[in-house]
Each structure stands twice: as structure tokens, then as C-alpha cells.
N, CA and C atoms as an extended XYZ file, in Angstrom:
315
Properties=species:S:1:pos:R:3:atomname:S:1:resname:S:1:resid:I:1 pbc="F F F"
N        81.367       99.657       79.372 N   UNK     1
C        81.876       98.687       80.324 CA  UNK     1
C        81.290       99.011       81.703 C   UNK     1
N        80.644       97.777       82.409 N   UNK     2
C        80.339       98.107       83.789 CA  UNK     2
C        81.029       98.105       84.863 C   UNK     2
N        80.668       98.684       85.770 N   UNK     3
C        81.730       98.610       86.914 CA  UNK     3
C        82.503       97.248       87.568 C   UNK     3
N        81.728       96.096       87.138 N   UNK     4
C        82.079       94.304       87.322 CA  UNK     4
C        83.447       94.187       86.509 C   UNK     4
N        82.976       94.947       85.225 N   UNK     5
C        83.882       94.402       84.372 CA  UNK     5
C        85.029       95.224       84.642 C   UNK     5
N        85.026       96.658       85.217 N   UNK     6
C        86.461       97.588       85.225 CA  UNK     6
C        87.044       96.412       86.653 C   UNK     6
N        86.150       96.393       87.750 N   UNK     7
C        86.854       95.484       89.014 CA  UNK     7
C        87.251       94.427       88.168 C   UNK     7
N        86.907       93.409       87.615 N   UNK     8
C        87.732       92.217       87.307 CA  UNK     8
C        88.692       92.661       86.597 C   UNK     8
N        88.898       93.875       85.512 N   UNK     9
C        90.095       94.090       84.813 CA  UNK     9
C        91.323       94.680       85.730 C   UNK     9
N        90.714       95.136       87.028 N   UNK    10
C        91.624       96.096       87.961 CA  UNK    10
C        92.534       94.381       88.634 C   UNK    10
N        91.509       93.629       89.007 N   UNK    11
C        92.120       92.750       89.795 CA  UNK    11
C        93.006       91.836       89.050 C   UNK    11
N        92.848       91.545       87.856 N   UNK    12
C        93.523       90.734       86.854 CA  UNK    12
C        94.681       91.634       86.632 C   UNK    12
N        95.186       92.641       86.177 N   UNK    13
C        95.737       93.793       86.123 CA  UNK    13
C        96.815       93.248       87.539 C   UNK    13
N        96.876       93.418       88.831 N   UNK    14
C        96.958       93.774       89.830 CA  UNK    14
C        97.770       92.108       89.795 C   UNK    14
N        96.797       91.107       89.807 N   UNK    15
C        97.084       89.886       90.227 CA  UNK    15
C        98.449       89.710       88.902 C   UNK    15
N        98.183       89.705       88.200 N   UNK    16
C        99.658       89.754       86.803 CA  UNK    16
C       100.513       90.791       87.199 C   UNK    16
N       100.845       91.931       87.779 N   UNK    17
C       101.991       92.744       88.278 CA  UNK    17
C       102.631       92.128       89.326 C   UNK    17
N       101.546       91.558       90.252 N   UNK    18
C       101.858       90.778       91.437 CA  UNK    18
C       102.776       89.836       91.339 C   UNK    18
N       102.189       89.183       90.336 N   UNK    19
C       103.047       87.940       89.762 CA  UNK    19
C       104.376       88.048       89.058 C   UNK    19
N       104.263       89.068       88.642 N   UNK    20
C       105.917       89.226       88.303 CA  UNK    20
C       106.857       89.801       88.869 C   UNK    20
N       106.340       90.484       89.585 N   UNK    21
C       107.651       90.239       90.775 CA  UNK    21
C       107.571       89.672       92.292 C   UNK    21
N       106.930       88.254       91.876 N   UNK    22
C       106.489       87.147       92.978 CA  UNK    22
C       108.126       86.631       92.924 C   UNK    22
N       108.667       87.148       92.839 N   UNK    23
C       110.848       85.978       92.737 CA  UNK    23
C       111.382       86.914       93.530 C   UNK    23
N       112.119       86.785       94.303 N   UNK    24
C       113.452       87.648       94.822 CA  UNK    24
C       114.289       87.880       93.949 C   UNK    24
N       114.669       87.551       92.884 N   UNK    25
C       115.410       87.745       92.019 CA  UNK    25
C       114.993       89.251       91.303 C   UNK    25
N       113.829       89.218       90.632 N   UNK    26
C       113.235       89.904       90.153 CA  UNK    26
C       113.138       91.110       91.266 C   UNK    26
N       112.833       91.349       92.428 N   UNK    27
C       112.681       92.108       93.575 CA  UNK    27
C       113.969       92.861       92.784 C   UNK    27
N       115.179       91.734       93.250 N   UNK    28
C       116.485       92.491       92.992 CA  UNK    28
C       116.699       93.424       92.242 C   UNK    28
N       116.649       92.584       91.173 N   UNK    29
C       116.623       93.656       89.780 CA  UNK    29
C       116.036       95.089       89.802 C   UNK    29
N       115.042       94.949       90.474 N   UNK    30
C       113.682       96.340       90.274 CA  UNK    30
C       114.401       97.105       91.464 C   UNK    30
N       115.066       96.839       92.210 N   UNK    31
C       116.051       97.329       93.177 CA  UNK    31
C       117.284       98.163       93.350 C   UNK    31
N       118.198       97.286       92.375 N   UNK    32
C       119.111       97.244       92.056 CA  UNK    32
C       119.078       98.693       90.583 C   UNK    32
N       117.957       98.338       89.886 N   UNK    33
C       117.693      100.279       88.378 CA  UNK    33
C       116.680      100.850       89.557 C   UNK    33
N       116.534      100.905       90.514 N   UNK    34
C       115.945      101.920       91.304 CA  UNK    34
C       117.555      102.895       91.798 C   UNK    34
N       118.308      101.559       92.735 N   UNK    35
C       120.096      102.530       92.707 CA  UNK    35
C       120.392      103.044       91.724 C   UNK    35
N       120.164      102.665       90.722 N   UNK    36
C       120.846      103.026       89.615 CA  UNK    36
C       119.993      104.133       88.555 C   UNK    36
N       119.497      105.024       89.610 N   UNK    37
C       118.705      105.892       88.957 CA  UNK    37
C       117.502      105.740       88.111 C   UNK    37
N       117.140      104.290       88.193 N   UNK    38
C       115.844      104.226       87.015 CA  UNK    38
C       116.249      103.263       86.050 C   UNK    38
N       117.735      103.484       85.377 N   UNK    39
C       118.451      102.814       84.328 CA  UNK    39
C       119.826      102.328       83.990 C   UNK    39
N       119.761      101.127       83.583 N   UNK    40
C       121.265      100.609       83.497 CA  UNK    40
C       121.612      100.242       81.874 C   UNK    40
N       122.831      100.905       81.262 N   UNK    41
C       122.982      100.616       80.107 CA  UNK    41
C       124.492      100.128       79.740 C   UNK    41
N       124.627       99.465       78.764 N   UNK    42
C       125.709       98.576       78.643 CA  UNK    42
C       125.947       97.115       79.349 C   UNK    42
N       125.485       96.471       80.159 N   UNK    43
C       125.039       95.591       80.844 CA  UNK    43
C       124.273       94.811       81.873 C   UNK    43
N       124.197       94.004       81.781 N   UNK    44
C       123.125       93.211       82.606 CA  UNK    44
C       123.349       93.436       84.067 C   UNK    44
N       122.263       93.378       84.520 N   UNK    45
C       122.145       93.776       86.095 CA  UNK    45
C       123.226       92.762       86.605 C   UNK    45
N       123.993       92.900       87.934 N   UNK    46
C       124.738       91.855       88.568 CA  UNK    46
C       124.067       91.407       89.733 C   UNK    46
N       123.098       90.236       90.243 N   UNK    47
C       122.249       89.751       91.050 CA  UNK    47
C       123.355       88.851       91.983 C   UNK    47
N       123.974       88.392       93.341 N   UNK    48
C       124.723       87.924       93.761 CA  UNK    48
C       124.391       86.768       93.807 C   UNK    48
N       125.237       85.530       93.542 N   UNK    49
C       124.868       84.027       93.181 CA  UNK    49
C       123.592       83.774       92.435 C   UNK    49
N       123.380       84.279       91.327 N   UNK    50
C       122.391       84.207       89.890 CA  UNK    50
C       123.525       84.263       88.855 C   UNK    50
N       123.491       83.677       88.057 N   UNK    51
C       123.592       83.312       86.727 CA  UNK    51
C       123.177       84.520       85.953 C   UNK    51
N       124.026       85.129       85.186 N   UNK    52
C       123.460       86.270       83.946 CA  UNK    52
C       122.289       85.843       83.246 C   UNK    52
N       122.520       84.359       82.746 N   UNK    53
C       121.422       83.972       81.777 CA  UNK    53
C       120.113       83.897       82.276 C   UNK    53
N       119.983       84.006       84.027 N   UNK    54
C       118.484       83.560       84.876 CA  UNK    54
C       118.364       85.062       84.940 C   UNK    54
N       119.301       85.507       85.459 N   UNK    55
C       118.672       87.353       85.321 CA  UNK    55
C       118.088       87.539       84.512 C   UNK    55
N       118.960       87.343       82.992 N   UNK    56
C       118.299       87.725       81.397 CA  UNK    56
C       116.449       87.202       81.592 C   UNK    56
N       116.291       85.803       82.044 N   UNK    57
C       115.039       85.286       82.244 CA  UNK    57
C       114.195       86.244       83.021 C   UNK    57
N       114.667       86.523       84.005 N   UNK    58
C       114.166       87.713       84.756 CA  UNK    58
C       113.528       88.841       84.303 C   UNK    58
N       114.728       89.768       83.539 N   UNK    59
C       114.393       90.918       83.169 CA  UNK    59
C       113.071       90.448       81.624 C   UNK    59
N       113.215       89.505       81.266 N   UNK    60
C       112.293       89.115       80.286 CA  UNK    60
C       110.607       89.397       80.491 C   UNK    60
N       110.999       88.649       81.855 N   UNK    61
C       109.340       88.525       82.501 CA  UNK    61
C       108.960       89.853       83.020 C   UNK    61
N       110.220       90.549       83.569 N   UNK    62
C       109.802       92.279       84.652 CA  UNK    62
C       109.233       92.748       83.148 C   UNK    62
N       109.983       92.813       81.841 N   UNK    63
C       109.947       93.623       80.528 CA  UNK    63
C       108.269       93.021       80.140 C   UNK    63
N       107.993       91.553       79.823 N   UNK    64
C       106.669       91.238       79.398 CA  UNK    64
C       105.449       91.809       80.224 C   UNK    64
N       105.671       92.355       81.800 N   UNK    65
C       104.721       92.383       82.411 CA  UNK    65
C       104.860       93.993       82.301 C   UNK    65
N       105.506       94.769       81.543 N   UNK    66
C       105.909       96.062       81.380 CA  UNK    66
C       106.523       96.923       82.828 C   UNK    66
N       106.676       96.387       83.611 N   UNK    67
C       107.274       96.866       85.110 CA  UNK    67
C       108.829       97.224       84.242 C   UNK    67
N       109.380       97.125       83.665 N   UNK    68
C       110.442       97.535       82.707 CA  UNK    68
C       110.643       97.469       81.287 C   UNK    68
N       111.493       98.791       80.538 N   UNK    69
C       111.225       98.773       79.181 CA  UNK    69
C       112.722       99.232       78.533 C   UNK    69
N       112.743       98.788       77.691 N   UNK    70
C       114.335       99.222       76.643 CA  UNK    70
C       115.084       97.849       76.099 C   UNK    70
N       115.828       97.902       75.663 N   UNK    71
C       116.604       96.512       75.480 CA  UNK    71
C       117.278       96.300       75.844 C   UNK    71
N       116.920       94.624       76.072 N   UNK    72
C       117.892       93.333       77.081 CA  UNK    72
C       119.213       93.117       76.924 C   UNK    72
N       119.184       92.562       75.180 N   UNK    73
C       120.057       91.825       75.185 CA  UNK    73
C       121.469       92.852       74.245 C   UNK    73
N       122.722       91.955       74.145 N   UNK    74
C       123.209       92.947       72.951 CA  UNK    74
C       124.484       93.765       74.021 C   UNK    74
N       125.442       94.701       72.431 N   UNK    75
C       125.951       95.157       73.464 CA  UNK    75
C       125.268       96.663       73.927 C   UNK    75
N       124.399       96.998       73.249 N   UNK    76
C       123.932       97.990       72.794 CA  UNK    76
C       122.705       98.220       74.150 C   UNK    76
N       122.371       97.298       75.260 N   UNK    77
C       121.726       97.168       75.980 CA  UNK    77
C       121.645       97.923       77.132 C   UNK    77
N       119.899       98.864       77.177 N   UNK    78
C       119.811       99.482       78.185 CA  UNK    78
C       118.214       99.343       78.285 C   UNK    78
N       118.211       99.435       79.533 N   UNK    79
C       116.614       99.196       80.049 CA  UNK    79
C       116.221       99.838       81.465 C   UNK    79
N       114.888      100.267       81.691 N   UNK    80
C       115.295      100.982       82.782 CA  UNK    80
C       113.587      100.985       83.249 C   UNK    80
N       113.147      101.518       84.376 N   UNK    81
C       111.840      101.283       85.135 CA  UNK    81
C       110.773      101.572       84.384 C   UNK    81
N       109.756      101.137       84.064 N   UNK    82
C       108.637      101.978       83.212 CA  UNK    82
C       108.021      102.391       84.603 C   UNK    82
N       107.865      103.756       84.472 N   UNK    83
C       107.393      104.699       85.805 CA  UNK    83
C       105.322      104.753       85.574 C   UNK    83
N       105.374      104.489       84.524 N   UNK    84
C       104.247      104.757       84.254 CA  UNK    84
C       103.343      103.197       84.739 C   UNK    84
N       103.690      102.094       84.444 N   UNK    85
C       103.002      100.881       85.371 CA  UNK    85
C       103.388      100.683       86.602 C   UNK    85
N       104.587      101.353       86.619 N   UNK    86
C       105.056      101.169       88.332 CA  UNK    86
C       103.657      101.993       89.313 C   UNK    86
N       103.355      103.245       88.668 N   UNK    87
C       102.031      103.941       89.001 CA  UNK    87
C       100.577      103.375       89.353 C   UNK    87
N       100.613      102.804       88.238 N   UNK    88
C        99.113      101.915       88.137 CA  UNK    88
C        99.665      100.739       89.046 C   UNK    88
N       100.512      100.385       88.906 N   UNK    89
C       100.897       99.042       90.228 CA  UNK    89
C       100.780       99.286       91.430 C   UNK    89
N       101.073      100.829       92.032 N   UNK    90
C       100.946      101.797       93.403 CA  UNK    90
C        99.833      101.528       93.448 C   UNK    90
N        98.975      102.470       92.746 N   UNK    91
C        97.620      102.988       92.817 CA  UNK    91
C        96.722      101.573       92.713 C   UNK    91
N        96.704      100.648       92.157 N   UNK    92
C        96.063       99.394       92.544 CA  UNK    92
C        95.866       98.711       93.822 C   UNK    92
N        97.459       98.764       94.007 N   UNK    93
C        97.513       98.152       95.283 CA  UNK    93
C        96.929       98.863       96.448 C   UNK    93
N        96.659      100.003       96.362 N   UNK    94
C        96.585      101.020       97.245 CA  UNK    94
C        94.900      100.969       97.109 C   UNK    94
N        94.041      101.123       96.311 N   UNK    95
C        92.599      101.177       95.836 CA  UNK    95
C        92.402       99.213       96.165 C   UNK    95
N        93.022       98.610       96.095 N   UNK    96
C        92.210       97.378       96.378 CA  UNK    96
C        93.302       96.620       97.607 C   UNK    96
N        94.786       96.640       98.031 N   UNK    97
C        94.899       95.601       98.748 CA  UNK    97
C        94.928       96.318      100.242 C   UNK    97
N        95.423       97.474      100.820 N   UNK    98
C        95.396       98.334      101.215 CA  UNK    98
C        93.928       98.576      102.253 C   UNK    98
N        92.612       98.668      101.588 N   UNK    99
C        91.372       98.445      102.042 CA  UNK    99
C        91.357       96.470      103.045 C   UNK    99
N        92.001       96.292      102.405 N   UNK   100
C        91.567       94.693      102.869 CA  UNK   100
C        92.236       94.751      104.237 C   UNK   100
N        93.488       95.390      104.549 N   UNK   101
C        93.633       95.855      106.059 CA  UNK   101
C        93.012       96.127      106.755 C   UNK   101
N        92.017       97.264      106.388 N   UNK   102
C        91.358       98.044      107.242 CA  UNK   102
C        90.219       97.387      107.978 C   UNK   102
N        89.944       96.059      107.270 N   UNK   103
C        88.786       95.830      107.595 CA  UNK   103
C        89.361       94.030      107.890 C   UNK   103
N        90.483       94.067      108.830 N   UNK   104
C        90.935       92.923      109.690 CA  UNK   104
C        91.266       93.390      110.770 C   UNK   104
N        90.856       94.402      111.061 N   UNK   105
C        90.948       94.664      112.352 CA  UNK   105
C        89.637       95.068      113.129 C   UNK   105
């Protein structure tokens, strides 16, 4: 693989993390198992004036884009930060959006 192809996979990568937590809602959530040590089990996050079922939508999309991992639904339900894309989500942003500062001034 050439270096074209690792940059377009970095930026595609980057632009899809971006995108999932483009909602305030979602912000919340990733907020809200940060208080909560990383992980919440036995129930669904409580988001103030959201609907459980739009959270559930929520945590669907944070879980598909792997920014969180464990199970949703159920009573049996616990889910909590994946630390490991939260990393590569740092370090992206930091290697590509980060530079684009430096060089607006």
C-alpha cells in the first residue's frame, strides 16, 4: 500500500469517527460513560429531554462506528468506551486536523 492510499484510509477513517459523534446527543452519551468511569451496566444512559428509544439509536451508531462496545439492549445491558478507537480518533485528529491550524495563521 502507498502512502496515497494509507492518507485516504487515515482521512476516511477520521471523516467516519467525525461523523458519529457529529449529534449532541451522542457527545452526551460519550460524556456521560466517561463520568461513569468508562462503563454503564444495567441501563441505558439518561440524556435530559431524549427519549430512551433515540438514545438506544444513538448508542447504535457510537457502537457501529466502534467509539463504544458491549451490549445495548436487554436487561443484561452494559457497554462502555472502546479506549482503543478513542486512541486512533486522538491520534488522527492530532496527525491531520491539528496541522491545518498551524498553517492559518
Amino acid at each position: 500500500m502507498n502512502v496515497a492510499q494509507l492518507q485516504n484510509e487515515s482521512f476516511a477513517l477520521l471523516a467516519n469517527l467525525s461523523k458519529s459523534i457529529g449529534h449532541p446527543t451522542r457527545l452526551q452519551i460519550l460524556k456521560s460513560l466517561c463520568d461513569h468511569g468508562g462503563t454503564i451496566e444495567g441501563e441505558i444512559v439518561a440524556i435530559p429531554n431524549t427519549a430512551p428509544s433515540t438514545v438506544i439509536q444513538h448508542l447504535r451508531e457510537l457502537k457501529r462506528a466502534g467509539l463504544i462496545k458491549g451490549r445495548i439492549f436487554g436487561a443484561q445491558c452494559k457497554y462502555s468506551l472502546n479506549d482503543e478507537t478513542l486512541v486512533v480518533f486522538k491520534n488522527l485528529w492530532e496527525e491531520i486536523i491539528l496541522p491545518l491550524q498551524s498553517n492559518t495563521k
